[in-house]
C-alpha positions in Angstrom: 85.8 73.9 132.5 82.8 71.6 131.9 79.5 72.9 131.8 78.3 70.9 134.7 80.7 71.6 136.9 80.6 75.5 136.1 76.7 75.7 136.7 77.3 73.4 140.0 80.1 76.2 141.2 77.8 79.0 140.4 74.9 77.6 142.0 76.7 76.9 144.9 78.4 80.7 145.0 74.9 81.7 144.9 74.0 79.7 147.4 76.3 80.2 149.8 76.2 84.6 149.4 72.3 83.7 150.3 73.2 82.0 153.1 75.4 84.7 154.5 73.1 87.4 153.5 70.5 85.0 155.6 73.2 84.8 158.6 73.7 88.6 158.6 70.4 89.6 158.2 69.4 87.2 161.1 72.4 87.8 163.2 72.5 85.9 166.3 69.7 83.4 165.6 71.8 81.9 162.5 75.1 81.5 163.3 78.4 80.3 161.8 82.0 80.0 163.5 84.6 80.6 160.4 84.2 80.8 157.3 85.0 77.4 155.9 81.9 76.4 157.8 79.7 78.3 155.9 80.7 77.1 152.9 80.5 73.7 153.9 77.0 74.3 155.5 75.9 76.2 151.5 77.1 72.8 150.3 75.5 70.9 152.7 72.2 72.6 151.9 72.8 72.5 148.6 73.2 68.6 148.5 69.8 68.0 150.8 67.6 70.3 148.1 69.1 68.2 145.1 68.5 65.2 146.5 66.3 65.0 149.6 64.0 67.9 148.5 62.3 66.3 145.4 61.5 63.2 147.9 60.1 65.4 150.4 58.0 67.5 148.0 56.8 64.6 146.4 56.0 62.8 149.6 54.3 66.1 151.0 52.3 66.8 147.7 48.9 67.3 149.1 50.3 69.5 151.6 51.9 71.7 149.1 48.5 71.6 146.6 46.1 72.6 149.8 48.9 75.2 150.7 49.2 76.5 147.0 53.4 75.8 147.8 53.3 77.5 150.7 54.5 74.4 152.5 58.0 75.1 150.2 58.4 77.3 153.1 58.1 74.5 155.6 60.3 72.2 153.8 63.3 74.6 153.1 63.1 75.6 156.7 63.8 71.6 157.4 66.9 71.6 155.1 68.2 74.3 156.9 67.3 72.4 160.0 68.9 69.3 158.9 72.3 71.4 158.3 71.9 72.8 162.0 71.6 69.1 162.8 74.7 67.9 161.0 77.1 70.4 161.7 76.6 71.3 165.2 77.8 74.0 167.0 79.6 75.1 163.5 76.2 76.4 162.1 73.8 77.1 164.1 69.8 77.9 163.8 67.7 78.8 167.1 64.7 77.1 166.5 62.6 76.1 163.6 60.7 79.8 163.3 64.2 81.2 162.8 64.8 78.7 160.3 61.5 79.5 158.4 62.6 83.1 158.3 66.1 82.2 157.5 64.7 79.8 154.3 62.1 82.5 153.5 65.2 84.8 152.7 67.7 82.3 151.2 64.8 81.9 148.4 64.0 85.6 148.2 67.7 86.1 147.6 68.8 83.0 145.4 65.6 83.7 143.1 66.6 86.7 141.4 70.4 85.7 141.0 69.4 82.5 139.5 67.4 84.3 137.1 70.0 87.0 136.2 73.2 84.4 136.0 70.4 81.9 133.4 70.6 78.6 136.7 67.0 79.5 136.7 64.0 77.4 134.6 62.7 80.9 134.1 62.5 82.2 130.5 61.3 86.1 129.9 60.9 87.1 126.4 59.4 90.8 125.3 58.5 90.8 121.7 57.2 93.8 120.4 54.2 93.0 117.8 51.1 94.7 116.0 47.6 93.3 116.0 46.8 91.2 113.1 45.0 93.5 110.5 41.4 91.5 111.1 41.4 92.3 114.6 38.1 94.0 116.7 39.8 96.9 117.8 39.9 99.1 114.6 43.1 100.4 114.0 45.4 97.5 114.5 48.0 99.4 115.8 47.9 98.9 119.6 50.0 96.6 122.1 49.0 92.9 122.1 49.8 91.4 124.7 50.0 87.3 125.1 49.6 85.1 128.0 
């Protein structure tokens, strides 16, 4: 399997458990009628943050500088509003505050499971290290930690 298309299936797995984590978390206020159409609305929302999203954020960029990225929250909610909006009856979101809620925890879930299957731009790295023998502290043997 290409690379590609094995991140794009993964990303859209993860996408798609957040979403029905979202829909059972929220039940009643997020809705779906079978299964096929949550998929297809994980796709959906998928498609709008890789190609709509980074046109939004850019056109929204003050917002999201005076808002230190709080406005994220505003935008995803949209996306998720948009899906509501194309699919109809076969996923459905009650209003826009149940659509902030229901972005707030698609992100809190997809985060960590980005980070932990590597989809994620997020690089940890513990290196354990000594101080440098011309240090201030004395003994040179304690922790360093760098920022």
């Amino acid at each position: 399997m290409k690379p590609g298309l094995k991140r794009f299936i993964q990303s859209w797995l993860i996408n798609t458990l957040a979403v029905l984590v979202t829909v059972l978390i929220l039940r009643g206020h997020i809705r779906y009628e079978n299964t096929v159409d949550l998929f297809v609305a994980a796709l959906l929302l998928g498609i709008l943050n890789a190609f709509f999203r980074p046109i939004v954020m850019y056109l929204a960029l003050p917002l999201l500088l005076l808002s230190l990225g709080l406005f994220m929250l505003v935008i995803n909610a949209c996306l998720l509003y948009v899906v509501h909006w194309i699919m109809g009856t076969h996923f459905e979101v009650d209003g826009f505050g149940w659509a902030i809620l229901g972005s707030l925890i698609i992100s809190v879930i997809s985060l960590p499971l980005n980070i932990l299957t590597g989809l994620g731009n997020v690089r940890v790295s513990v290196r354990h290290q000594s101080r440098p023998p011309d240090s201030q502290s004395g003994s040179g043997k304690g922790p360093v930690i760098d920022v």
